[in-house]
C-alpha positions as CSV (number, residue, x, y, z in Angstrom):
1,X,-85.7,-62.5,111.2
2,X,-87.2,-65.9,112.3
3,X,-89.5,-67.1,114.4
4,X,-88.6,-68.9,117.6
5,X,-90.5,-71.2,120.0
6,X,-93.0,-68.8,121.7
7,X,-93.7,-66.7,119.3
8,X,-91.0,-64.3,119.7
9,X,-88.8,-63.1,116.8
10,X,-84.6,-63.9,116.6
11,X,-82.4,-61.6,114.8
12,X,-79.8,-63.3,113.0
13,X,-76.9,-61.0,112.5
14,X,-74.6,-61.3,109.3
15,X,-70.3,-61.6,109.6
16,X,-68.7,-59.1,107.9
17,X,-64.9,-59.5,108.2
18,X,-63.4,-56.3,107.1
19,X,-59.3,-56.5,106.0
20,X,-57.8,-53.1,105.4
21,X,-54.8,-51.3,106.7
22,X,-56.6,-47.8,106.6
23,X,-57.5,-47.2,110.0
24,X,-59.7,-43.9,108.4
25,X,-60.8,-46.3,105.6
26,X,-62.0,-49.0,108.7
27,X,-63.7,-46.2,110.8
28,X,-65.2,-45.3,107.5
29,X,-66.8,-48.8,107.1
30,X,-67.9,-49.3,110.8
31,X,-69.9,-46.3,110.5
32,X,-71.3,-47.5,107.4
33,X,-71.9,-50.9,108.2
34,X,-72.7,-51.3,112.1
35,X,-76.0,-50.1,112.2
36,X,-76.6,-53.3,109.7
37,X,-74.3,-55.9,110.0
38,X,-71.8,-57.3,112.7
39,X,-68.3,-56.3,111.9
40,X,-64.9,-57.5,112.9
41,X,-61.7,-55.7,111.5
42,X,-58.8,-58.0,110.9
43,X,-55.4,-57.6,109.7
44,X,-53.8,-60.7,108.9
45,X,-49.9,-60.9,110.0
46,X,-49.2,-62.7,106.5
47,X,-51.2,-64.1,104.4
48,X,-50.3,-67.7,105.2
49,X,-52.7,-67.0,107.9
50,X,-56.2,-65.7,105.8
51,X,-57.3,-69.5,105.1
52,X,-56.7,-70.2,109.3
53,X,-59.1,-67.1,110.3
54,X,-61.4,-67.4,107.8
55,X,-62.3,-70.9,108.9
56,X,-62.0,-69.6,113.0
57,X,-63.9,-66.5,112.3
58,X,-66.6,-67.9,110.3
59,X,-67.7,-64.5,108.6
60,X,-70.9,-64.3,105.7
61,X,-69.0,-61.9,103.4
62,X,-65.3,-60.8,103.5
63,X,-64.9,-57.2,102.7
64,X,-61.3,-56.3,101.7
65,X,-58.6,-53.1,100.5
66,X,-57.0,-54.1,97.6
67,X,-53.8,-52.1,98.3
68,X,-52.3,-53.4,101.5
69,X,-48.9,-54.1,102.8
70,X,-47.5,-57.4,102.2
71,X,-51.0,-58.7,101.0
72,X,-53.3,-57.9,98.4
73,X,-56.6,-58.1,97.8
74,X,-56.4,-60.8,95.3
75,X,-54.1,-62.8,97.9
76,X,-57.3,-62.6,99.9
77,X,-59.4,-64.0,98.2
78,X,-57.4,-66.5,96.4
79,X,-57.0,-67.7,100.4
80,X,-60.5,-67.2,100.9
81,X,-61.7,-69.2,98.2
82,X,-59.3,-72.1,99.1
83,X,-60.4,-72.1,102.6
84,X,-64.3,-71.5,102.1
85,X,-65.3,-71.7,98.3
86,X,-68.4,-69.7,97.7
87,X,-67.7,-67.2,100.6
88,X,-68.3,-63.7,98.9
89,X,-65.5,-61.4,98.8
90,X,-66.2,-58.1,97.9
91,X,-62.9,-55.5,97.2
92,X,-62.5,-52.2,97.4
93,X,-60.0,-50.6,95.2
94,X,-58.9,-47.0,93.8
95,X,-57.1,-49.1,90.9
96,X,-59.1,-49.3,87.7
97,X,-56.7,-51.2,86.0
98,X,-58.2,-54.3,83.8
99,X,-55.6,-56.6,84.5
100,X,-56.7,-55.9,88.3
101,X,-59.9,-56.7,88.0
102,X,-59.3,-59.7,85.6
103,X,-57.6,-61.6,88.4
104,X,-59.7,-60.4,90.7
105,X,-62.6,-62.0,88.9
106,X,-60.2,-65.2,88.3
107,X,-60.7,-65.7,92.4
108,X,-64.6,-65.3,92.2
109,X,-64.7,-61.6,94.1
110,X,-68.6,-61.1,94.3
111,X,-67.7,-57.4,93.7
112,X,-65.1,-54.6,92.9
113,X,-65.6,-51.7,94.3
114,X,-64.1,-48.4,93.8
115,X,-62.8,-45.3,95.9
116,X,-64.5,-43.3,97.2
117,X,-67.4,-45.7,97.5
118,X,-70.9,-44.5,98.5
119,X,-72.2,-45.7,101.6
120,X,-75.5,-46.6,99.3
121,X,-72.8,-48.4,97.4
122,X,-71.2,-50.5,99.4
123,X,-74.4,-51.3,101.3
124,X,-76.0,-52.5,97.9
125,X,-72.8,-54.5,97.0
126,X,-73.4,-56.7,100.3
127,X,-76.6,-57.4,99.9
128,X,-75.9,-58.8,96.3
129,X,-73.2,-60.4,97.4
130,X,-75.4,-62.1,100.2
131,X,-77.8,-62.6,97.6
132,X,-80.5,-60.7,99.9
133,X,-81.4,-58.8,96.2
């Protein structure tokens, strides 16, 4: 919150721009998320197209599947940090495999996540990766 001419108080709302194919896994987080953040779900067509909507939609935090057809979610944030370096990505995964992660950290994901994950979790993971802790 801030304070405004008059005295009265502004919210400011944070962007999260949630990219998964779920549609259970997208409920999921809109239930999880709404009552905090602003959401918008987005699939993108290809991912010649991340870099394009990142820049339109102007999000705080990108919150991605790894797992998705025809882009993954180290394709998303290697656009992402082309596009907008220092935009946090956080992914969410049910792979534990090093190598995974390893070039997941290699594009500067803020955080891994894995499945099932917490709403607690995944509410703790933004805020770090908003740097709000």
């Amino acid at each position: 919150m801030t304070a405004s001419p008059g005295g009265l108080k502004m919210v400011i709302m944070v962007k999260v721009l949630v990219i998964d194919d779920s549609r259970v896994m997208t409920l999921y987080l809109r239930r999880v998320l709404e009552p905090h953040y602003v959401i918008e779900e987005w699939l993108p067509p290809s991912a010649m197209e991340i870099g394009a909507h990142i820049l339109e939609s102007a999000p705080d935090v990108v919150l991605t599947d790894y797992q998705m057809p025809g882009c993954s979610g180290a394709t998303v944030a290697r656009m992402v940090m082309k596009a907008r370096p220092g935009l946090p990505v956080i992914v969410i995964t049910a792979n534990r495999d090093e190598d995974v992660a390893a070039t997941l950290r290699k594009f500067q994901v803020a955080e891994i996540l894995h499945k099932p994950v917490a709403a607690e979790t995944l509410l703790a993971a933004l805020e770090r990766a908003l740097g709000h802790v």
